[in-house]
N, C-alpha and C positions, 0 to 999 in steps of 0.2 A: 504493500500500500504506500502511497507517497505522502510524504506529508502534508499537513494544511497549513498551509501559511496566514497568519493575517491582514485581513484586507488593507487594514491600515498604513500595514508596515509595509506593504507591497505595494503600495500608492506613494506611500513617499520615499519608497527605494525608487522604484521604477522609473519615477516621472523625472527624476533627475533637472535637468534646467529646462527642458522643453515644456515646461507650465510656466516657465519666470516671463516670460515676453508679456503675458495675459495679466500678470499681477503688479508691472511695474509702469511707473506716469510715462508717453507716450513726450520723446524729446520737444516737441509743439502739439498743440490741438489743432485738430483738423474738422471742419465740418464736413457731416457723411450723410450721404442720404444712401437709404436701404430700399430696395424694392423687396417688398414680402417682408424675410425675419421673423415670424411666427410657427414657421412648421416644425417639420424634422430639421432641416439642415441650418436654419437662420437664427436661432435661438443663442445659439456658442458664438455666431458673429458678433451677434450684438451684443453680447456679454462681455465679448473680447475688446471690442471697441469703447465699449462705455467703461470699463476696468483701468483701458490706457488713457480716459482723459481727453475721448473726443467728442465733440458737440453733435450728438445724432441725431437724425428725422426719419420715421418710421414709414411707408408707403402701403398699404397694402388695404384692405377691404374690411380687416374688424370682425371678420368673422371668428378666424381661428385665434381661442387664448388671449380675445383682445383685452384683458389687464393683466397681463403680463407683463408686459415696460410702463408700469404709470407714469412713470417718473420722467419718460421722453417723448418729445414730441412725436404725434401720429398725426398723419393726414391718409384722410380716405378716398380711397379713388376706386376704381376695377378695368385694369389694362384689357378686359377682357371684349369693354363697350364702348362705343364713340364717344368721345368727349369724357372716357371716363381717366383721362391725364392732367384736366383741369386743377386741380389742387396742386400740383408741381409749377403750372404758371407762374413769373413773373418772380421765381426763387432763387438762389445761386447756394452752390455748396462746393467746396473743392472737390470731393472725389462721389461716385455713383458705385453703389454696391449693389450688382444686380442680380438676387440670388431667386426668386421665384422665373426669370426667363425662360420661359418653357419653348415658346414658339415664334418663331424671327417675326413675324408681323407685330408681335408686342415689343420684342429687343429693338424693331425698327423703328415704333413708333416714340417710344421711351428715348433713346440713344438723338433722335432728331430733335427731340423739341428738348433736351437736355444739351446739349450739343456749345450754345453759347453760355449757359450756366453750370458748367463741370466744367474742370480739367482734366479729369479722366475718367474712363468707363471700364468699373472691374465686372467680368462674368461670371461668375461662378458656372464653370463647363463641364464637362463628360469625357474620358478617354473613349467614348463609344464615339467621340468621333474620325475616329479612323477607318481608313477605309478596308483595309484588309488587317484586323487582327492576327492572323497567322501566319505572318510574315514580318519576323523579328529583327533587329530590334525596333520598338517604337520609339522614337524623339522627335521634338516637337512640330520638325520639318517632313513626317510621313503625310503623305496624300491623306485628304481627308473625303468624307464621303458628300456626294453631292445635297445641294439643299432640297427638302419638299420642291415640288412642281408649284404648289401652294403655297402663300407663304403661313396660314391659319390652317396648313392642313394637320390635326391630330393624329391621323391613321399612319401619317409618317413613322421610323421609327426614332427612338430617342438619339440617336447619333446625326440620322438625317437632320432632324431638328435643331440639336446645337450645334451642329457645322453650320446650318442658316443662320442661326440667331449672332456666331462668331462673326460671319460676313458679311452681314447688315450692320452690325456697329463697327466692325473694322471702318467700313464707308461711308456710316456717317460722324466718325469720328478717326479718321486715318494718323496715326500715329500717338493715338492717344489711349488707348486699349488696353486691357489683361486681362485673358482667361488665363482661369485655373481650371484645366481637365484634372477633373478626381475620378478615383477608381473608385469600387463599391462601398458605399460610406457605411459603414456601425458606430457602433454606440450604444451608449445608457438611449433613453426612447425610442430608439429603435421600432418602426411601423412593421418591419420584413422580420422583426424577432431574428437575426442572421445566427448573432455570438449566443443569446440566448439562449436558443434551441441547442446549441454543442453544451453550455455548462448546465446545463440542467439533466440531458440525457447522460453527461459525464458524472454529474453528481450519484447517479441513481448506481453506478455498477455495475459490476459482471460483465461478463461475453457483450463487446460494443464492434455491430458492422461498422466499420470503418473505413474511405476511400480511401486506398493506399496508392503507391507504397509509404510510406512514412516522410518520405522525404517529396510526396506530392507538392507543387507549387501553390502557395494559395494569397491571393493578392487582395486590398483592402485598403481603408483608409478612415482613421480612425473621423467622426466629425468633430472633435473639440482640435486636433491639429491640422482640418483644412479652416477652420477658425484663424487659428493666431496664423497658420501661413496669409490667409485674408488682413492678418491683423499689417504681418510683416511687408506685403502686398502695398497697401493701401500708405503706410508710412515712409515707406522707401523707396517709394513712384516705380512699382516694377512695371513693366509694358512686356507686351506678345504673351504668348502661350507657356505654361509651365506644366510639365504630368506633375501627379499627386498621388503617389504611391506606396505602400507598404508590403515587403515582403515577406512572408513565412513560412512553414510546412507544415502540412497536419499533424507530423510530430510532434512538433515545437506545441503547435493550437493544446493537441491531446493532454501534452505531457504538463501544460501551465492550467488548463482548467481542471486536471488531476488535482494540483498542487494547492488552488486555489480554495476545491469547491471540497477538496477531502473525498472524492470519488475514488473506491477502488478498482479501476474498469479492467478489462482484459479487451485490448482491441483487436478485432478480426477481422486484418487489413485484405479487402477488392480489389483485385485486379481491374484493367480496362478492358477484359473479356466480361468480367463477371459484372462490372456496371452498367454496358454499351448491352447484352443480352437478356440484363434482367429488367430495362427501364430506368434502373436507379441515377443513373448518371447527373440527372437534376432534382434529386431527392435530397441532397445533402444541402445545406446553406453551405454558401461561398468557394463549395468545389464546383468548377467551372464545367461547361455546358461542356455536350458533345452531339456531334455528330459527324454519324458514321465513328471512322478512326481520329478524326481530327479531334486534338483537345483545344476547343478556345480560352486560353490562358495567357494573354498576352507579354510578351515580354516587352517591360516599358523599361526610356530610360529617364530616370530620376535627374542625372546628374547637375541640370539647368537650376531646379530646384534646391540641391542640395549646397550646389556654391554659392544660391542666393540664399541660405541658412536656415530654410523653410523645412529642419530635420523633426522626423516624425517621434513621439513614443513608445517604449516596449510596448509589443503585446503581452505583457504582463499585466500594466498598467492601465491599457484597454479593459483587459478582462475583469479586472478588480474592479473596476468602476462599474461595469454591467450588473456582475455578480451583486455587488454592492446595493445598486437599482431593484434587481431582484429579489431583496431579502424583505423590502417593501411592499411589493409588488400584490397586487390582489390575487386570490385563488382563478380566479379567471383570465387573467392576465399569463400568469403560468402556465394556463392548461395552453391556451392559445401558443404560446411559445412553443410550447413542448410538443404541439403540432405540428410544426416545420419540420421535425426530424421522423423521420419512417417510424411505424405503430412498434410495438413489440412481435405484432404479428408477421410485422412486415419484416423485422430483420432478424426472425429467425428463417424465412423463407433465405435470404440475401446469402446467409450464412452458409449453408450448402449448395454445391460444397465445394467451392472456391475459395482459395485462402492463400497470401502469400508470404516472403520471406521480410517481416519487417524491417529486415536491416540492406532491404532488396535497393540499391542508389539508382537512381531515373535522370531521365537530360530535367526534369522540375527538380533539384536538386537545389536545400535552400537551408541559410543557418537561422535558428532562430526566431531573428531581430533584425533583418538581414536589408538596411536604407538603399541598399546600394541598387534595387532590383528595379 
């Protein structure tokens, strides 16, 4: 059995200095205007922002959590309806944080009429917008995928879309720009339950189907560090595209939600016969899809990121904080979670009778904590 660690103590081992940028005065104040800020992903922005010491204004529609930030300005609008941009009229702010941009007729329309009152326009973007995932390495200058036919078309998919939403404010604001393409964002609230669903089925024990081999690639990003990279973004005028990525192995995931959650599991690592023939291959949260033999797992490269100091925290740290989240968390909030991962029924079927050599190394071969991915 592995030991159980302290959450406490593994939050403040973990987190090492990549929480201090969130908790110290910002060298000037910057006034920020935020599109959205309310959901999953915008909550840590503005947290991050208002921690450092900058003057914010809140954009978004009131619906979701709207007393959440009392304490800062909100204006109401709905990017969604004509004239529903009026409340940003006649304003000026130095930098636009635009984290709800879903669909380039909104990025277009926001970005234009913003345009003489910004200095810069940050995106909060997708590595889904590349054009070919399987075709390594990713950095910031791979082909991206073309925009909707439409510019409000929905049925597009999420990649189509922010490569539209990247090229409509590129143009209306040319040389003034920064997305941040993030990878699959977790976390404490978590809507997809991702980390979840892995410490909760780890807590429980015994015999765990498990995607192997152990050293499978598993890629992520935590939302409280595309927060302060937004934070580091938005104060030190970065411009163009940046990935946003964390690297690990199911190992690593395995062996720290053991450690965390006090699970004594016995994993019984899948093969990509036994996931690609049994259906499972999109049964696991944040093991990456397949089809046919292709695994989509993109190999991105950070390094843009990394020299501009935008470095991520353990997945330790991650997971402390979820588990943490969890201990709160309602009896049906759990069950929901506990969802995402295959029934009991489901992975005793998984389990025969395929199985391989845990200690089996793959080309997704990864340490850890591994920034560099």
């Amino acid at each position: 059995m592995t030991p159980r660690l302290g959450r406490r103590a593994l939050l403040h081992g973990a987190l090492g200095g990549a929480a201090l940028l969130a908790c110290e005065p910002a060298p000037w104040p910057l006034r920020v205007l935020v599109l959205g800020g309310t959901g999953y992903v915008g909550p840590p922005i503005v947290e991050a922002l208002q921690a450092r010491g900058h003057a914010l204004t809140l954009f978004n529609r009131g619906r979701t959590d709207p007393g959440r930030f009392a304490g800062i300005e909100q204006l109401r609008g709905d990017r969604d309806r004509d004239g529903g941009l009026a409340a940003l009229e006649g304003r000026r702010w130095d930098v636009v944080v635009d984290v709800s941009g879903i669909l380039p007729s909104w990025v277009d329309a926001s970005a234009r009429l913003l345009a003489p009152a910004v200095s810069r326009y940050l995106l909060i973007s997708s590595t889904a917008v590349y054009q070919r995932l399987d075709r390594p390495p990713l950095d910031e200058s791979s082909p991206l995928r073309p925009s909707p036919a439409r510019p409000d078309d929905r049925r597009a998919s999420n990649g189509e879309r922010k490569a539209g939403c990247e090229r409509v404010a590129a143009a209306a604001m040319p040389g003034r720009t920064c997305f941040l393409r993030a990878i699959w964002i977790v976390g404490d609230e978590d809507p997809g339950d991702q980390l979840q669903a892995w410490l909760l089925r780890v807590a429980e024990g015994g015999p765990m189907a498990t995607p192997g081999p152990a050293s499978r690639r598993i890629l992520y990003l935590d939302r409280r560090d595309l927060a302060r990279s937004t934070a580091m973004a938005v104060e030190y005028g970065a411009l163009g595209p940046y990935n946003l990525c964390q690297r690990a192995s199911v190992g690593a995931l395995v062996d720290a939600a053991a450690a965390i959650t006090g699970g004594a599991i016995e994993p019984r690592w899948l093969d990509d016969e036994r996931l690609a023939t049994s259906g499972a291959g999109q049964a696991f949260p944040l093991v990456h899809r397949f089809e046919g033999r292709v695994r989509l797992a993109p190999e991105l490269d950070v390094s843009r990121a990394l020299a501009a100091g935008m470095r991520p925290r353990p997945l330790t740290a991650t997971l402390a904080a979820v588990w943490d989240e969890l201990q709160g968390a309602s009896p049906a909030s759990r069950a929901r979670a506990r969802e995402r991962w295959p029934s009991p029924a489901r992975e005793r079927e998984l389990l025969e009778p395929w199985t391989i050599d845990p200690d089996a190394a793959g080309p997704d071969a990864a340490g850890p904590d591994d920034p560099s991915a």
